[in-house]
C-alpha positions as CSV (number, residue, x, y, z in Angstrom):
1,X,-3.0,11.5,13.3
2,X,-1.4,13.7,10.6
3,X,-2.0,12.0,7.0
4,X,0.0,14.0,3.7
5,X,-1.0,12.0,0.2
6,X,1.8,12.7,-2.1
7,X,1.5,11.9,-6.1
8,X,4.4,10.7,-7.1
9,X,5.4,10.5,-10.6
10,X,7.0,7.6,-12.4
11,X,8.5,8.9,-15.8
12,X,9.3,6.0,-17.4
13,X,5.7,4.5,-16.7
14,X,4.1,7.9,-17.5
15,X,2.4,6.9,-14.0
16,X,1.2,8.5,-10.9
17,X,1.1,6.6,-7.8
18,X,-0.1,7.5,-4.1
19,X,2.1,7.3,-1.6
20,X,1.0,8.0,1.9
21,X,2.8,9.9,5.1
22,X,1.2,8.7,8.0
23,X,2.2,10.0,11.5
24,X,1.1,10.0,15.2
25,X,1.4,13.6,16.7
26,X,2.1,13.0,19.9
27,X,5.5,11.0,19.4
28,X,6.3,11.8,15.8
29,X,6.4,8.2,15.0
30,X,5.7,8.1,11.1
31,X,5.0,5.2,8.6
32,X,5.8,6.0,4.7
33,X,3.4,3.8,3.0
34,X,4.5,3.0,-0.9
35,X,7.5,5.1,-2.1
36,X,7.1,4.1,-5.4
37,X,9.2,7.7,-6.8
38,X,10.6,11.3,-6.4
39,X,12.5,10.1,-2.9
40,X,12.8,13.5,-2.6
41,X,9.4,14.5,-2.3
42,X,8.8,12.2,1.0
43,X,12.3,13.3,2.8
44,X,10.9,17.0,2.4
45,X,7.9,16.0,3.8
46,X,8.9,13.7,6.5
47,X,11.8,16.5,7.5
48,X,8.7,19.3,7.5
49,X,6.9,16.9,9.6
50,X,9.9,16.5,11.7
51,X,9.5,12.9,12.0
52,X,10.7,10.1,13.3
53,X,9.9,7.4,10.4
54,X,9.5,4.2,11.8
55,X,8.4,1.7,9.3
56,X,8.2,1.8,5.3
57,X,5.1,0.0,4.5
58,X,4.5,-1.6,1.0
59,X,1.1,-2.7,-0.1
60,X,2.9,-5.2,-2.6
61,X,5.9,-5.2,-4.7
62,X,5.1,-3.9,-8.1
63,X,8.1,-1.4,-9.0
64,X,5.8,2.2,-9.0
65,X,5.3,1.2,-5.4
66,X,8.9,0.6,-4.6
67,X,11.1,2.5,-6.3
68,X,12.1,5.0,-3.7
69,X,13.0,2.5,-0.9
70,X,16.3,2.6,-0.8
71,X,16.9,6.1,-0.8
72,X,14.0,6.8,1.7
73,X,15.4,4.2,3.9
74,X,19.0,5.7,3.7
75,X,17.9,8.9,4.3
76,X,15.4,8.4,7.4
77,X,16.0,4.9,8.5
78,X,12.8,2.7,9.1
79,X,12.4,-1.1,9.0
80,X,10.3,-2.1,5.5
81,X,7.2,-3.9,5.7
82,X,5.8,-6.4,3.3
83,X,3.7,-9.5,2.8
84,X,5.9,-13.1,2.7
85,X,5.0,-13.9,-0.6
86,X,5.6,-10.3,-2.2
87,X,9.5,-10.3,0.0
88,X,9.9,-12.8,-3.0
89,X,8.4,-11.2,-5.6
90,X,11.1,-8.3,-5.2
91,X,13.5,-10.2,-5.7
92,X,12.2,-11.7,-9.1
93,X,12.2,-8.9,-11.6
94,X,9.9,-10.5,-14.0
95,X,7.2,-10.2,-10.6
96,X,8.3,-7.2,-9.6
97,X,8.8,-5.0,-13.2
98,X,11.4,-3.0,-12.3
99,X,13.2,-3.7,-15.2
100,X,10.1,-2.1,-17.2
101,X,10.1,0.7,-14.9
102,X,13.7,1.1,-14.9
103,X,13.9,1.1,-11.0
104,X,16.3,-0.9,-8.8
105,X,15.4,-4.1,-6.6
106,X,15.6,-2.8,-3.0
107,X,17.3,-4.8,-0.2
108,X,15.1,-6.2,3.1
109,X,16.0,-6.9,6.0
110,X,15.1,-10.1,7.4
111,X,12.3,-9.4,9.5
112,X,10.8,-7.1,7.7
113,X,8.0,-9.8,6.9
114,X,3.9,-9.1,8.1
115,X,1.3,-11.3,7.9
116,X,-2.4,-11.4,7.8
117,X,-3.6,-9.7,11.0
118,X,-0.5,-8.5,12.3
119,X,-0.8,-5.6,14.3
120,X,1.7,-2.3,13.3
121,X,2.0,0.3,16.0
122,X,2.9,4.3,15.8
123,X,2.2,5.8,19.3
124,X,-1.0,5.8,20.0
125,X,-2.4,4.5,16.5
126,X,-2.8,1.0,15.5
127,X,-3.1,-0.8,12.4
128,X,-4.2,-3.7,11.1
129,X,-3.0,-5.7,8.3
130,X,-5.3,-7.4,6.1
131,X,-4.2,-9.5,3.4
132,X,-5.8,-9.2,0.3
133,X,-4.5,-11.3,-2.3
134,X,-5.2,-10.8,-6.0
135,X,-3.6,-8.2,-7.9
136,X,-0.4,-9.9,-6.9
137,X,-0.1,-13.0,-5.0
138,X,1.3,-11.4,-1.5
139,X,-1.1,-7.9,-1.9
140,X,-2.1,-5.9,1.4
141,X,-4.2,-3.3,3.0
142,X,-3.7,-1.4,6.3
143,X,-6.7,-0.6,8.2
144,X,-6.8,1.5,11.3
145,X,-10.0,1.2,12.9
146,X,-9.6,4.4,15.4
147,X,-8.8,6.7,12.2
148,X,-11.7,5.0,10.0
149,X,-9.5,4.1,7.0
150,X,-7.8,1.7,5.2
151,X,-5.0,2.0,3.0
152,X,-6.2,-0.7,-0.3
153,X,-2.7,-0.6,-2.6
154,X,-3.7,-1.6,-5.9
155,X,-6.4,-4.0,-4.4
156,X,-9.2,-1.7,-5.0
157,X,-9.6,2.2,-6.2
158,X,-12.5,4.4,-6.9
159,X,-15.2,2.9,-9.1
160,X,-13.1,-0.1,-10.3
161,X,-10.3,-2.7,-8.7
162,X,-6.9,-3.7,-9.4
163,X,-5.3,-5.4,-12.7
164,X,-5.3,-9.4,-12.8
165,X,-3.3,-9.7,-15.7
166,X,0.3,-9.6,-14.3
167,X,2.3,-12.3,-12.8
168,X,0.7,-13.9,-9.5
169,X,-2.4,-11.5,-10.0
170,X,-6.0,-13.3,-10.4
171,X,-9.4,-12.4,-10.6
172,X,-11.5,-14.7,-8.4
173,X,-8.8,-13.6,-5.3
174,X,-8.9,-10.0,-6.3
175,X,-13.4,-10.2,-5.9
176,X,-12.8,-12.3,-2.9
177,X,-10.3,-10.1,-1.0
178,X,-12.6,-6.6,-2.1
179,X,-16.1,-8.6,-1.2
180,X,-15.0,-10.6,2.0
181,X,-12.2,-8.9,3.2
182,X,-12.5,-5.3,2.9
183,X,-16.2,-4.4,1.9
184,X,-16.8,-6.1,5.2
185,X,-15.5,-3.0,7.0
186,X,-17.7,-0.2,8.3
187,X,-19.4,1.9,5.6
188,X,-17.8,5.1,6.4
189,X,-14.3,3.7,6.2
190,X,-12.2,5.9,4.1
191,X,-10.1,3.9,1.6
192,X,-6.7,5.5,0.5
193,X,-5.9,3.7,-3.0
194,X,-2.2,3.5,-4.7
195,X,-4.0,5.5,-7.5
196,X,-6.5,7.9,-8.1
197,X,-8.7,9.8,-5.0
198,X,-10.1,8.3,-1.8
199,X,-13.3,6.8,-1.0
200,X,-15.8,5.5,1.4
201,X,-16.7,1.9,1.5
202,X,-20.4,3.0,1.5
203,X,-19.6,4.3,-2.0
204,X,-18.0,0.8,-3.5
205,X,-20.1,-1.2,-2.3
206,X,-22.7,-1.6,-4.8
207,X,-20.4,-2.3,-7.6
208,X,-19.8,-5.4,-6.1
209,X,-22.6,-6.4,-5.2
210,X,-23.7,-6.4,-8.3
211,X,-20.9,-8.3,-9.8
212,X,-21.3,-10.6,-7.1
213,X,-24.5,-12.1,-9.0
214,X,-22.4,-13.2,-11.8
215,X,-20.4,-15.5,-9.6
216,X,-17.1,-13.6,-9.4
């Protein structure tokens, strides 16, 4: 597997989000996992990589996530990935926030919807989806088991987890995807969070345990 983490920068926000080029070497199959800006930025890096992008993968459908699709997608082609419930939400600004961000609604295809435990194939690598409700209604993470790491969205970053506050978000799903869902995983999983650096699950886990005796 060939992994590039690119920071991308959303002005308007005065935000940086990961967004992740995932690719298998032996075909040159490649995933972009949440273009949330600079389009640019993953075209050069997907032409570098001389790959053949397959999918566009979006962990949920806040606007710093998404705000490169449709470029990305014109450019390289790929069929866009997201949960049912967050297909709607991107059609819904007030769910989505582009208007705050200043970004444009993409367009989806029609069977462009994954579910919980869907399998995603790029060559030889598979992933797994996992749904993990809570910091919107329709959030997901992408786990590859062969690889040892999952890719958490705004679910969970180093040291602390997603916000609750905005529309469809809430905090006993958010503790009950991280706790039951992901935390579950083997301890030297590496998650890949939309902000901020990576981590092992080793290294989270006691934070939530913790929390855990208050009855989150």
């Amino acid at each position: 597997m060939i992994l590039k983490t690119l920071k991308l920068r959303i002005e308007h926000l005065n935000l940086v989000t990961n967004c992740y080029v995932v690719m298998d070497e032996e075909t040159k199959e490649a995933m972009v996992i949440d273009p949330g800006a600079e389009s640019q930025k993953i075209i050069e890096m997907l032409d570098i990589l001389d790959a053949k992008l397959k999918y566009i993968f979006l962990t949920h459908c806040h606007a710093d996530h998404i705000g490169a699709i449709n470029d990305v997608k014109q450019a390289k082609g790929g069929k866009i990935l997201v949960s049912r419930e967050d297909s709607q939400g991107l059609y819904d600004e007030t769910i989505s926030l582009t208007y705050y961000a200043e970004t444009p609604n993409p367009e989806l295809e029609a069977d462009s919807r994954v579910d919980d435990d869907d399998l995603i194939h790029l060559g030889n690598l598979e992933f797994r989806v996992i749904a993990t409700p809570g910091h919107t209604k329709g959030g997901l993470c992408l786990y590859c088991p062969s690889e040892e790491m999952i890719f958490t969205g705004d679910t969970i970053f180093s040291s602390t987890w997603g916000r609750t506050d905005l529309p469809t978000g809430s905090i006993e799903d958010i503790m009950d995807s991280i706790i039951n869902k992901i935390l579950v995983l083997p301890n030297n999983t590496i998650m890949y969070p939309g902000h901020g650096k990576s981590t092992l699950i080793k290294e989270e886990k006691p934070i939530y345990l913790e929390l855990r005796k208050k009855d989150f």
